[in-house]
C-alpha positions, 0 to 999 in steps of 0.5 A, spaced: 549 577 439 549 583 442 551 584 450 544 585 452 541 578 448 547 574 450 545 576 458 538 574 458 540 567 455 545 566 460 540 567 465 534 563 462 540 557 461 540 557 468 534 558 470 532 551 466 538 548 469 535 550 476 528 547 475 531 541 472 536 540 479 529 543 483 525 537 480 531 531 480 532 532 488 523 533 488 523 526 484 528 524 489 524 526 496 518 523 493 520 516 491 525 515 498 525 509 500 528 509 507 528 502 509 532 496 508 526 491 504 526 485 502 521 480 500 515 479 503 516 486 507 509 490 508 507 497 506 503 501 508 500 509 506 494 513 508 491 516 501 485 521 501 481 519 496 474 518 498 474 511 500 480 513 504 477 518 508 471 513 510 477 508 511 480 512 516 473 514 520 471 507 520 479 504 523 480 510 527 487 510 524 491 513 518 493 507 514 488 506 508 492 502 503 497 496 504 501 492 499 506 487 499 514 488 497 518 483 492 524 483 487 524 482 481 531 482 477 533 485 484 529 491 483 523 492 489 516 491 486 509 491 490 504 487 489 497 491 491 491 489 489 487 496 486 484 495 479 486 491 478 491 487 482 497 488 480 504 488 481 507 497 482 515 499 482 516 501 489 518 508 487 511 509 484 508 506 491 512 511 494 510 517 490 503 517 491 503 518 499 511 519 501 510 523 507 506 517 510 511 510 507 511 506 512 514 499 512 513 492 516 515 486 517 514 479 521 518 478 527 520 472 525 521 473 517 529 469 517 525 463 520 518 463 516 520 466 509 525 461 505 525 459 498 519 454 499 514 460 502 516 464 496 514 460 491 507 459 495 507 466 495 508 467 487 504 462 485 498 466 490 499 472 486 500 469 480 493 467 481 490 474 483 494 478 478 489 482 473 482 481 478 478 486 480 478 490 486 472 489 491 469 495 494 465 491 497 471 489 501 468 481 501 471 475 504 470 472 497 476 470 492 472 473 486 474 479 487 480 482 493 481 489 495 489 491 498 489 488 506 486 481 504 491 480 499 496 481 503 493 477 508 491 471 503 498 471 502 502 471 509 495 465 510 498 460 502 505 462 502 507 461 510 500 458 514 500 464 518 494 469 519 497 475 521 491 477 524 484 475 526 478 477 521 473 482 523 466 483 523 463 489 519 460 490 526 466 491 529 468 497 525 465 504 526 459 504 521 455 510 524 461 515 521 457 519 515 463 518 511 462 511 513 456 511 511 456 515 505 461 510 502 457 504 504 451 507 501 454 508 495 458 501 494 451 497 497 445 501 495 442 502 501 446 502 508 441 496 511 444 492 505 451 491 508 452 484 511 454 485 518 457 478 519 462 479 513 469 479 516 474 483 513 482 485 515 483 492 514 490 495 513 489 498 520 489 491 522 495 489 519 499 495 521 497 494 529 498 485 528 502 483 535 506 479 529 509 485 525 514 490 527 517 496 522 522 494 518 529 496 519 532 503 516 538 504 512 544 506 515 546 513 514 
C-alpha cells in the first residue's frame, strides 16, 4: 500500500472511530435517567404528536404522556398504556422526549408502598397489559389511555386517588387543536359526553400528594 493510500485509510479509521464515540455519548444523553427511581415513581413526557398537541391546548401544560416505574430483575421498567398497554424499558421511555423526562413521587411512598401494595399493583397491571388505548379517553375499564392507568393503579394497589377526576367540561374543549381531535376520535364535536370524567397527566403532575423525585448525587 503506498504512503497516499495508507493516509486516507487512517483518516476514514478515524472518522468511523469518531462517529462511533459521537452516537455512543448521543445514545448516552438520550437515555439519561437523572433520578434515583423506584417502584411506584411516575414519569412524565411532553410528545408532539397531534393528540399531543391538542392535549397541551386542552390542560394549558406540557405534559401529554405518563407512566408508572417498576424493576424487573433490578432493571427499571414502565408500564404505560399506549397500544396496547405495555410494559417499556425506561431508557426507551426516555429516548422518546429526553429533554422533557421528569420523574415523581408520592409524598409519603416509604409508608404507603410496601410489599402488600406492590402486589395489588401487579396484579392490576397484569390485568390490563395488551389492552387497547382509549382515545376517547373514557372512564370505562374496556379500554385505558396513559393517566387512567396510573391513577387505577395508585386507586387498587394503595386506596389512594391521587387527584380528582375532571369533567370534559372542565377543560379547554373550545381550542381548534382540541376540537380537531375531538372530531376526529368522536364523529362530531356534539357527540363528546361532557359529564365524562378523566384524569389527565397534567392532573397528576400538579397533585398536592406527588412531589419530584430525588436526583442523583453527582
Amino acid at each position: 500500500m503506498n504512503a497516499k493510500k495508507w493516509i486516507t485509510s487512517l483518516t476514514f479509521l478515524a472518522a468511523l472511530i469518531v462517529m462511533s464515540v459521537g452516537y455512543a455519548h448521543y445514545q448516552k444523553v438520550r437515555t439519561y435517567n437523572p433520578y434515583e427511581l423506584r417502584n411506584g415513581d411516575i414519569v412524565f413526557q411532553e410528545t408532539n404528536s397531534n393528540q399531543g398537541i391538542a392535549i397541551k391546548a386542552a390542560t394549558d401544560s406540557r405534559w401529554t404522556h405518563v407512566g408508572m416505574v417498576f424493576f424487573r430483575d433490578g432493571k427499571p421498567m414502565v408500564i404505560e398504556a399506549v397500544q396496547p398497554v405495555k410494559v417499556t424499558p425506561l431508557s426507551r421511555f426516555i429516548a422518546r422526549s429526553p429533554k422533557s423526562f421528569y420523574a415523581m413521587r408520592l409524598k409519603e411512598a416509604d409508608k404507603q408502598i410496601n410489599a402488600d401494595a406492590v402486589s395489588k399493583a401487579e396484579q392490576y397491571c397484569n390485568s390490563v397489559l395488551g389492552k387497547d388505548y382509549d382515545g376517547q379517553f373514557r372512564w370505562s375499564d374496556d379500554r385505558i389511555y396513559c393517566s387512567e392507568l396510573v391513577w387505577k393503579v395508585y386507586k387498587n394497589a394503595v386506596g389512594i386517588e391521587l387527584c380528582k377526576p375532571r369533567a370534559f367540561s372542565s377543560y379547554n374543549l373550545k381550542h381548534p387543536t382540541v376540537q380537531r381531535l375531538v372530531k376526529a376520535r368522536y364523529g362530531s364535536t356534539n357527540a363528546l359526553p361532557l359529564n365524562e370524567v378523566a384524569v389527565a397527566p397534567s392532573d397528576l403532575a400538579e397533585s398536592t400528594l406527588l412531589v419530584e423525585v430525588p436526583k442523583k448525587k453527582q
